[in-house]
C-alpha positions as CSV (number, residue, x, y, z in Angstrom):
1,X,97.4,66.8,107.9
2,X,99.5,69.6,109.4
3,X,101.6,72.1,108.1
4,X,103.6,74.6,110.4
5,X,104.7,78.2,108.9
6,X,107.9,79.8,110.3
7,X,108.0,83.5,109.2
8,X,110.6,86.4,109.9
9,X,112.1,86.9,113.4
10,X,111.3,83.1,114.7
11,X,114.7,80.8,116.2
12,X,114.0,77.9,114.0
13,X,117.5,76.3,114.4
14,X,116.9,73.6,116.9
15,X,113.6,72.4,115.7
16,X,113.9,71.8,111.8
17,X,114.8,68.1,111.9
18,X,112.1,67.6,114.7
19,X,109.6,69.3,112.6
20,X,110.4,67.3,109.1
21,X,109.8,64.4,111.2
22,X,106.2,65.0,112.7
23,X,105.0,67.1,110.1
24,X,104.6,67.1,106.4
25,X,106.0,70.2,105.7
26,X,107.9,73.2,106.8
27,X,106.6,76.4,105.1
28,X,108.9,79.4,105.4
29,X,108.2,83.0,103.2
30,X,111.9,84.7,104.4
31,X,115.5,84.3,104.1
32,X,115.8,85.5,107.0
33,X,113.7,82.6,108.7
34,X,115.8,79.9,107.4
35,X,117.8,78.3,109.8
36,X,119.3,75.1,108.2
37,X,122.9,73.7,109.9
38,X,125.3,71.3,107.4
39,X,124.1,68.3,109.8
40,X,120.5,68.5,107.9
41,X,121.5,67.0,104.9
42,X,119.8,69.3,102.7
43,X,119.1,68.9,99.1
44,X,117.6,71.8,97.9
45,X,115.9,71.8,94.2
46,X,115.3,75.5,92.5
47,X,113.1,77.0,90.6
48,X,109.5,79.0,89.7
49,X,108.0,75.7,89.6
50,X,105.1,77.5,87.8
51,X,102.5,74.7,87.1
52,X,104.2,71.9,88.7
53,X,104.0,70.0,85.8
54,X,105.2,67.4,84.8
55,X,109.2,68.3,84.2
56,X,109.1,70.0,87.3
57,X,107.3,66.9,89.0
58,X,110.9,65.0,87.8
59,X,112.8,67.7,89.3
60,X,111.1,67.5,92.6
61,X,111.1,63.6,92.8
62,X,114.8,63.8,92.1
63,X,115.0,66.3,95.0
64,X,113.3,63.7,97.2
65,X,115.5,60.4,96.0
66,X,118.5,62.4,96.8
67,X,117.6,63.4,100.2
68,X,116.3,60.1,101.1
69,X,119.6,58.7,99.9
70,X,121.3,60.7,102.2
71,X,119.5,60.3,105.1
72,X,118.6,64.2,104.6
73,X,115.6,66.6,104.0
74,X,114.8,68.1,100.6
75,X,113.7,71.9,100.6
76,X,112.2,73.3,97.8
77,X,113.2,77.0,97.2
78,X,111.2,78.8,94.9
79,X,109.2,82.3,94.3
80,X,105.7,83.4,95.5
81,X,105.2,85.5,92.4
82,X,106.8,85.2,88.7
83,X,110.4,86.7,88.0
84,X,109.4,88.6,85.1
85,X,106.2,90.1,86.8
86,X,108.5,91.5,89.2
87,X,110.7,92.8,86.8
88,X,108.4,94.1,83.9
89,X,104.9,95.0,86.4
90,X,103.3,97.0,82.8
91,X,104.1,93.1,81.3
92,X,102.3,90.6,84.0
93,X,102.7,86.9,83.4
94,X,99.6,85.1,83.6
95,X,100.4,82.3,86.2
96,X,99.2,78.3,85.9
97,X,99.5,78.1,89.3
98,X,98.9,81.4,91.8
99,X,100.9,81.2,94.9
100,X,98.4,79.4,97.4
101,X,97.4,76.7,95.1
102,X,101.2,76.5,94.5
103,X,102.0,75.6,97.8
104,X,99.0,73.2,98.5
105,X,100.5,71.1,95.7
106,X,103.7,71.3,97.3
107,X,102.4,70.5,100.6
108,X,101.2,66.6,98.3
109,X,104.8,66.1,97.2
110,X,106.8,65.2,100.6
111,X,109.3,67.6,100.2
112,X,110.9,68.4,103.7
113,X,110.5,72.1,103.2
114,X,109.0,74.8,101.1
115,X,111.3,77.7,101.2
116,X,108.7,80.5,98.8
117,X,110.0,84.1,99.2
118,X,108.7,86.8,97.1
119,X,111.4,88.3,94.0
120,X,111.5,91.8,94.0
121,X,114.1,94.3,92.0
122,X,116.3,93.8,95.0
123,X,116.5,90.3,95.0
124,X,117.0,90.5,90.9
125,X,120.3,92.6,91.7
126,X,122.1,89.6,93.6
127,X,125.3,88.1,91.2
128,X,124.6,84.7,91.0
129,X,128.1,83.9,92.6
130,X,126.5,85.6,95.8
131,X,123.4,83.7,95.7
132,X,125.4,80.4,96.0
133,X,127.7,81.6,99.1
134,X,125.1,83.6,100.8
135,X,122.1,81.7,100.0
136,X,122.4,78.3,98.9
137,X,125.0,77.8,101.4
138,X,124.4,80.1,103.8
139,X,121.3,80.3,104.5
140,X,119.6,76.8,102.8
141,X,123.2,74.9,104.0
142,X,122.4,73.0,100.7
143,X,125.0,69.7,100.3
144,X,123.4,69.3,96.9
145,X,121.2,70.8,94.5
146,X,118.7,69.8,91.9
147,X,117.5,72.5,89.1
148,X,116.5,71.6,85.5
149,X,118.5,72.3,82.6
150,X,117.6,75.8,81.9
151,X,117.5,77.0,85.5
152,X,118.8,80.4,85.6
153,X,119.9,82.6,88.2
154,X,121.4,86.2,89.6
155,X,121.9,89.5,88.4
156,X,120.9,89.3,84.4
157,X,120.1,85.4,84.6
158,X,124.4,85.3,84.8
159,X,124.2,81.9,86.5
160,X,123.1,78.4,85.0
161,X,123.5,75.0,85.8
162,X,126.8,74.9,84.5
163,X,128.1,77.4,87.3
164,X,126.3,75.3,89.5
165,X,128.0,72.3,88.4
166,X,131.1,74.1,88.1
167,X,131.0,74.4,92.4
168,X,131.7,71.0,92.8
169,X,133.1,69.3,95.1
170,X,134.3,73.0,96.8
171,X,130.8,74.0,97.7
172,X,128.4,70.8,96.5
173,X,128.6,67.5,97.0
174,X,126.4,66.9,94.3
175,X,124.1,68.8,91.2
176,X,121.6,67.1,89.1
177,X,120.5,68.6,86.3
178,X,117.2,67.3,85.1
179,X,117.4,67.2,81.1
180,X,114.8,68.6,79.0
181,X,111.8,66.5,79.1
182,X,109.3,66.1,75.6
183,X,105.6,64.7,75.1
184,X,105.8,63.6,71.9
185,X,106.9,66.8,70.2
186,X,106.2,69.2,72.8
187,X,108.6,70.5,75.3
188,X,107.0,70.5,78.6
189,X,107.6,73.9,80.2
190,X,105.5,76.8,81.7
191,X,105.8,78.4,79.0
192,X,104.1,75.9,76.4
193,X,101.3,75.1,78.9
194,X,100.2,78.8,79.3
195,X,100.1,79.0,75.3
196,X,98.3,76.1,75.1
197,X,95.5,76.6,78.0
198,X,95.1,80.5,76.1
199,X,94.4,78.6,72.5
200,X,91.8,76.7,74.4
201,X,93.6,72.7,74.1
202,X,92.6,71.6,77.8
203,X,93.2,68.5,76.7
204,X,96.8,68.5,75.7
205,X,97.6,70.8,78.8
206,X,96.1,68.5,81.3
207,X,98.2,65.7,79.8
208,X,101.6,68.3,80.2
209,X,100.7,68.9,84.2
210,X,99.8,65.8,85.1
211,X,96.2,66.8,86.1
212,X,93.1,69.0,85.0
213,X,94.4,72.4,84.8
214,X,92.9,74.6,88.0
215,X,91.5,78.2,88.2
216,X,91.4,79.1,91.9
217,X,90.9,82.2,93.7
218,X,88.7,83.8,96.1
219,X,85.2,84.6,95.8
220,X,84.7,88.4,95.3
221,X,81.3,90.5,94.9
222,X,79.7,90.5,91.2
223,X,76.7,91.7,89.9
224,X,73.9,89.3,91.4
225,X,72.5,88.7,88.5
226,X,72.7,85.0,88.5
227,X,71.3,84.7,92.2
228,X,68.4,87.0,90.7
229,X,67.4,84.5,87.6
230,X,67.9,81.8,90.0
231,X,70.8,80.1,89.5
232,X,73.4,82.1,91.9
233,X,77.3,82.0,90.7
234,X,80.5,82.8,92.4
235,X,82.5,85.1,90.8
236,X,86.5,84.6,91.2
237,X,89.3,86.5,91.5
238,X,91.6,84.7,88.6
239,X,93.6,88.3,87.8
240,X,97.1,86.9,87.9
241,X,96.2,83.7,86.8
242,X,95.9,82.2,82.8
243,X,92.3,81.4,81.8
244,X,90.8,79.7,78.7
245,X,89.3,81.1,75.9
246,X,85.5,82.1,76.7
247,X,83.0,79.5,77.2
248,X,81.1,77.5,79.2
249,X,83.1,74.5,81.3
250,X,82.2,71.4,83.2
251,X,84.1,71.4,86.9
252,X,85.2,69.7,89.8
253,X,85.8,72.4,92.8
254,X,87.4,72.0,95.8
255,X,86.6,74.8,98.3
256,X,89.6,76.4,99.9
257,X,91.8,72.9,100.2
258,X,93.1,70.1,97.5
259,X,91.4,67.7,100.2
260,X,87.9,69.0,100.3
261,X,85.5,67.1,99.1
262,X,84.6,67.3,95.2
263,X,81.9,69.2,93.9
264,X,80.3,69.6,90.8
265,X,79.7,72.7,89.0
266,X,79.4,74.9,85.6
267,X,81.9,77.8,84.5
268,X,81.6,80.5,82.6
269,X,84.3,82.3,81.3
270,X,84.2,85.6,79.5
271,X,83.0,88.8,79.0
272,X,78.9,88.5,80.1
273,X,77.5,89.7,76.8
274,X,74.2,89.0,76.8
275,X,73.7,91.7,79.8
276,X,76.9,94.3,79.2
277,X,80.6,93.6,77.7
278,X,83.2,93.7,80.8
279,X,86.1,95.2,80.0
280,X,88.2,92.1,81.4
281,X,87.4,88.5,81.0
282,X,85.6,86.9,84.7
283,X,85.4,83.4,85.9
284,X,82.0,82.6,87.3
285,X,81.1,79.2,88.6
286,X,77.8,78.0,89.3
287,X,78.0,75.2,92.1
288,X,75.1,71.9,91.7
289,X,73.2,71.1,94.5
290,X,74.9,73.6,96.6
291,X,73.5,76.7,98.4
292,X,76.0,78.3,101.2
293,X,77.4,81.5,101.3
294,X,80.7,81.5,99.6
295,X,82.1,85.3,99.8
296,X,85.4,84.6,100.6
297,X,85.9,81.2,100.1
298,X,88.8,80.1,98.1
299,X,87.8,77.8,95.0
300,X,89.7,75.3,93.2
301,X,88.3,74.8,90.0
302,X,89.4,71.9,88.0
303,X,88.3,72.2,84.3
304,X,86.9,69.1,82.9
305,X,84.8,69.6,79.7
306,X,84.4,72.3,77.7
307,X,81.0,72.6,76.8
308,X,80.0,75.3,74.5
309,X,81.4,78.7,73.3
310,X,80.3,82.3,75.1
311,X,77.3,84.1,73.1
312,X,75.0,86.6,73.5
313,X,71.6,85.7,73.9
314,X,68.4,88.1,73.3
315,X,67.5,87.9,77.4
316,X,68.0,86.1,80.4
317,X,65.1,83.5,79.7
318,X,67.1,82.3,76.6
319,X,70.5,82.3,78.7
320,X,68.8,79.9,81.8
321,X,67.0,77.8,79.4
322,X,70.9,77.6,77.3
323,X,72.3,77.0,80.9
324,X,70.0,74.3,82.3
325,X,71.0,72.4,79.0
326,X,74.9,72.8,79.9
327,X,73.8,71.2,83.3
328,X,72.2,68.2,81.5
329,X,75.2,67.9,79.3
330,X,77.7,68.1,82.1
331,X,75.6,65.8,84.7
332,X,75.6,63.4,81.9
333,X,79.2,63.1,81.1
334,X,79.5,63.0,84.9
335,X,77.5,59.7,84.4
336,X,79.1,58.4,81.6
337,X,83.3,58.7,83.3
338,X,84.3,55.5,85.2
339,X,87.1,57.7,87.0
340,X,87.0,61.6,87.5
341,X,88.3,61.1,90.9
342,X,91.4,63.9,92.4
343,X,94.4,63.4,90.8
344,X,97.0,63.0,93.8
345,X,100.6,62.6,93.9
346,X,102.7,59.9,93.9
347,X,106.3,59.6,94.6
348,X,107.7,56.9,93.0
């Protein structure tokens, strides 16, 4: 699989079409790169997409059956970081999805284009009638759009779907609006999900995305105290992204791509008590039959089973006796599962 980046500066005009056609995906991080004409056909579907779960999955597959209709490409525009972070930096929102993992899943969900900018306090200062003529025309040439139903947009969230809808037939052929969708009594939204994963139900947020939910992020320099006990761990860099409560995790890790091949691994997450109380919560992940070097490496962690709580333990030959026994338990639910292969997408 290939994937081709256009960035700032590059003439992109005369190759978009070609480049829909020969490759999965055209990945572009600037306005200013975009270079759709009316004759592409483009439907373009909007939004965070935080999570890609499974509302914004519906949105998305609407955005393909549309452009596939029409003989067209769909582009999906969204944000490489959250709105609000942006716009309240002392008030971060924890993301289910961090902006490289983000786009990998897009890159599964045959959308024509990726169009992921990054939303800054000038960007936030655009009226939302200006981001229709100057950028969902002008620069995305969109002939239809697809949002969900509480898809907000411009200068103090002014514009909605309504607006949207409001634009056609003088600027749209066409707006779907992708109703509210429930599990059972839960509304499926970002929002939800990141409450859920933070009171520690993996179970009921896996069902809401679709999939396992995924810490990922590169491997940064920790304390070596694992390697030095013997069982060496790779401590991530998960600082933007929402994390369960402390414990110890069964996973499935990918290392740096969606289609890497599986491995298997334990993950602790928490404060390291038994040796001194961090400040901030870490992710460390302690790989199975695996022994390379992996500063630096970007892991996808896909949490499976939650094993046991965080303690403290009175020394470190308590804590790798307690941790051989998570290995047991994990190895044998490994055993035990008739499926615990990738989820991967499907676009029907």
């Amino acid at each position: 699989m290939i994937f081709f980046i256009l960035s700032m500066g590059q003439k992109t005009r005369p190759i978009l079409l070609f480049l829909a056609a020969v490759f999965r995906m055209i990945e572009i991080n600037s306005l200013d790169a975009c270079s759709f004409r009316e004759r592409d056909e483009i439907v373009a579907a909007l939004g965070s997409f935080d999570g890609l779960h499974l509302a914004h999955q519906r949105i998305i597959r609407a955005c393909n059956e549309r452009a596939r209709e029409r003989g067209g490409m769909s582009v999906l525009f969204t944000f490489q970081n959250h709105p609000r972070t942006a716009l309240n930096p002392g008030q971060p929102v924890p993301l289910l999805t961090p902006y490289a993992l983000k786009l990998q899943w897009i890159r599964r969900m045959n959308v024509g284009a990726a169009v992921g900018i990054p939303f800054d306090l000038s960007f936030s200062q655009i009226p939302a009638e200006v981001f229709i003529d100057e950028i969902l025309r002008g620069k995305l040439a969109a002939k239809e759009i697809v949002v969900g139903y509480n898809f907000r947009f411009g200068h103090d969230r002014e514009g909605d779907a309504e607006l949207l809808l409001s634009r056609v037939p003088s600027q749209f052929e066409r707006v779907t609006v992708v109703q509210q969708q429930q599990d059972h009594d839960l509304t499926i939204s970002s929002t939800v999900i990141r409450d859920i994963i933070a009171q520690g139900d993996l179970k009921k947020a896996s069902d809401l995305l679709g999939r396992p939910y995924q810490v990922a992020g590169i491997v940064i320099q920790g304390d070596g105290r694992g390697k030095s006990i013997g069982l060496p761990t790779a401590n991530l860099d998960v600082s933007e992204q929402v994390i369960p409560p402390g414990g110890v995790y069964g996973v499935r890790v990918r290392l740096d791509a969606l289609e890497a091949p599986p491995l298997w691994g334990v993950m602790n997450v928490g404060f390291v008590p038994t040796f001194k109380l961090n400040a901030s919560p870490r992710c460390e992940v302690h790989l199975l039959d695996y022994d390379d070097d992996l500063y630096g490496r970007y892991v996808i962690a896909d949490i499976l089973l939650h094993l046991r709580n965080e303690r403290k333990f009175s020394g470190k030959d308590e804590l790798l006796a307690q941790i051989r026994q998570d290995i047991l338990q994990f190895q044998k639910w490994i055993a035990e599962q008739t499926d615990v292969s990738p989820v991967v997408w499907n676009d029907e």
